[in-house]
Every structure is written in structure tokens, then in C-alpha cells.
C-alpha positions in Angstrom: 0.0 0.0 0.0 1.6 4.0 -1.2 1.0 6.3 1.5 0.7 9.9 0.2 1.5 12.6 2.6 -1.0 15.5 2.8 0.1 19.0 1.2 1.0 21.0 4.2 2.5 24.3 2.5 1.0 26.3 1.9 -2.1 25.2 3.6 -2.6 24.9 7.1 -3.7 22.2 8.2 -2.6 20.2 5.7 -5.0 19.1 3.1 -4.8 16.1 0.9 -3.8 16.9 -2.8 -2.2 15.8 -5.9 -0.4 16.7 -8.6 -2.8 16.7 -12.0 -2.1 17.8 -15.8 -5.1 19.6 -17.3 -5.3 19.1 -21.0 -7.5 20.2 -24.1 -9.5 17.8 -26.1 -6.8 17.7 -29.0 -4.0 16.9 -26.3 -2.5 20.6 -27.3 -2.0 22.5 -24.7 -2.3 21.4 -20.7 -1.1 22.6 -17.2 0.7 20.4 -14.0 -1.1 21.6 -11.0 -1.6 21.2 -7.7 -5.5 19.6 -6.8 -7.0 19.4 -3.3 -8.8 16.4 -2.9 -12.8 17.1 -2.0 -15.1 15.1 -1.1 -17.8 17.5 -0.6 -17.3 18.7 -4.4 -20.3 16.9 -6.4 -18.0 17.4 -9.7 -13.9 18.4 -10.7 -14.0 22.5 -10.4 -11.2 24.3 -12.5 -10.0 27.8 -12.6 -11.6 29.5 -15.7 -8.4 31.1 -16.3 -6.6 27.8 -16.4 -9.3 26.4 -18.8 -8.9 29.6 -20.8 -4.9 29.4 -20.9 -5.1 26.1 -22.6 -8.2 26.5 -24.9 -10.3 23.9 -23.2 -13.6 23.1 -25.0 -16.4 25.2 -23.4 -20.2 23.6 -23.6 -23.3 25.4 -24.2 -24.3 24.1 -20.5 -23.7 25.7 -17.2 -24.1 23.8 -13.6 -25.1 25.6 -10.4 -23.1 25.1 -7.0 -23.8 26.5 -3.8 -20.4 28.0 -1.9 -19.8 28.4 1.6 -22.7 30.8 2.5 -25.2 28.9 0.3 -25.8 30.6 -2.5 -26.4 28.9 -5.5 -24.0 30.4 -8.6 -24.3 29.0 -12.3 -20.7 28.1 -14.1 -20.1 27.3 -17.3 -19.1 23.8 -18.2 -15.7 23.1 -19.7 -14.6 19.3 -21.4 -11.2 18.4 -20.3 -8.9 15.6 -20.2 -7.5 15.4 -16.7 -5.2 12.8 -15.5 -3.4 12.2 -12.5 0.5 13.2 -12.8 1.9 12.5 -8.9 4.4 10.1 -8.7 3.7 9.1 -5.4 0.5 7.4 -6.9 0.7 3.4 -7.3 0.5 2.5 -10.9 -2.5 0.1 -10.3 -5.0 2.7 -10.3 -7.2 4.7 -12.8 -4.6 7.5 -13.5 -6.7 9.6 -16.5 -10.2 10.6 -17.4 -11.0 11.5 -20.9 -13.3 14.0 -22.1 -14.9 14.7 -18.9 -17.3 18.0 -17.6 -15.5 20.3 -15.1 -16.9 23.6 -13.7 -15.0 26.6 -14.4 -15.3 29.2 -12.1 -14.0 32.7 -11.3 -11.9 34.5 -8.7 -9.6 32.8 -6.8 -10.4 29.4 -6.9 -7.9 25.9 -7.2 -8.4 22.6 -8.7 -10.5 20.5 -6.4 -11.0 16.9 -7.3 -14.5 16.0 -7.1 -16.6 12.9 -6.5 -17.1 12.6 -10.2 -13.3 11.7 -10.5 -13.0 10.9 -6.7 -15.9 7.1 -7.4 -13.4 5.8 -9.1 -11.1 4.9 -6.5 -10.7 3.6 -2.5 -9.5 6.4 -1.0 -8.6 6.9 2.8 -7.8 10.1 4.6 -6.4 9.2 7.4 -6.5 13.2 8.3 -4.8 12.5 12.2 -1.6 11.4 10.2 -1.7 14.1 7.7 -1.6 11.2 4.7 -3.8 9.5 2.5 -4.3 5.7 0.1 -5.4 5.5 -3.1 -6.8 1.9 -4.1 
């Protein structure tokens, strides 16, 4: 079993995370960055700037997510290829998704894993340790 250590810089307390490449359809273009793993995140949010920088497709649909304080905001949906780029991850596991919907949103948001990538693995946070497994 790989034990993954949370991030702990810059975030306090430490947060799981790992390291993803976000790429256009036509495998053109695509950024290495860091995503927090969340569980409470119904699907994979993006930066819109990020999306923009590498030309992702944008769809003619748009998704509504409630924040922090509730309130419901609509963001457009992007296609993507996203696949997972840490090489503390074990081999054995479902490393890329193709063609899949993200939200991308405004201000100054990160990459969060959601539960639509999130289903398709065993994960545990073992958050007392500060470090997760991926199965």
C-alpha cells in the first residue's frame, strides 16, 4: 500500500492533494497543478483562467453550486482531459479521465478533485496522520 502525505504548505492544516495535468481535447495544450482532494465537491471544479490558458472546450451548458454561505452560482461547463501526474500514486489505479465535464469558475479558486473523479477509486484520509491511500 503507497502512502501519500497531505500537502501542508502552503495550507494549514494540511490538506490532501495531488499533482494533475489539465489538457484540451486535442491533447495541445495542458497545465501540471496542484488539486485538493474534495469530497464534498459533487464534480472536478477548475480555474476559468486555467481552462482559458489552454483553450479547453467550453459547452453550451452551465451547472449551479452553492459555496460556503449557500448561495447557489451557475458556471459554465468546460470538457477536459485530466489525468493524474503524482508520482507518489501506485500504478494500479485509474490515472486519467478523458473527455470529462468540469466547472469553471472565477476568482480565486484551485483545482479541487471531485466525487465525479474521486468514485473511481478507495480512497482513505487518514487526516490524524496528515496522509492518504489510493486503491
Amino acid at each position: 500500500m503507497t502512502v501519500i502525505p497531505y500537502r501542508a504548505i502552503p495550507d494549514w492544516p494540511p490538506v490532501a492533494a495531488a499533482s494533475v495535468v489539465v489538457t484540451d481535447l486535442l491533447g495541445e495544450r495542458s497545465e501540471r497543478v496542484s488539486a485538493k482532494i474534495d469530497t464534498g465537491s459533487f464534480m472536478t471544479i477548475v480555474p476559468r483562467r486555467l481552462l482559458e490558458r489552454i483553450q479547453a472546450n467550453r459547452t453550451n451548458r452551465e451547472r449551479g453550486c452553492a459555496g460556503y454561505d449557500g448561495q447557489v452560482m451557475s458556471w459554465p461547463v468546460f470538457i477536459v482531459t485530466l489525468a493524474i501526474a503524482d508520482p507518489r500514486w501506485p500504478d494500479d489505479v485509474t490515472l486519467s479521465f478523458e473527455a470529462i465535464d468540469v466547472l469553471g469558475v472565477d476568482g480565486p479558486a484551485e483545482v479541487l478533485l471531485g466525487r465525479d473523479v474521486l468514485s473511481a477509486w478507495h480512497l482513505h484520509l487518514d487526516g490524524r496522520s496528515s496522509h492518504y491511500t489510493v486503491t
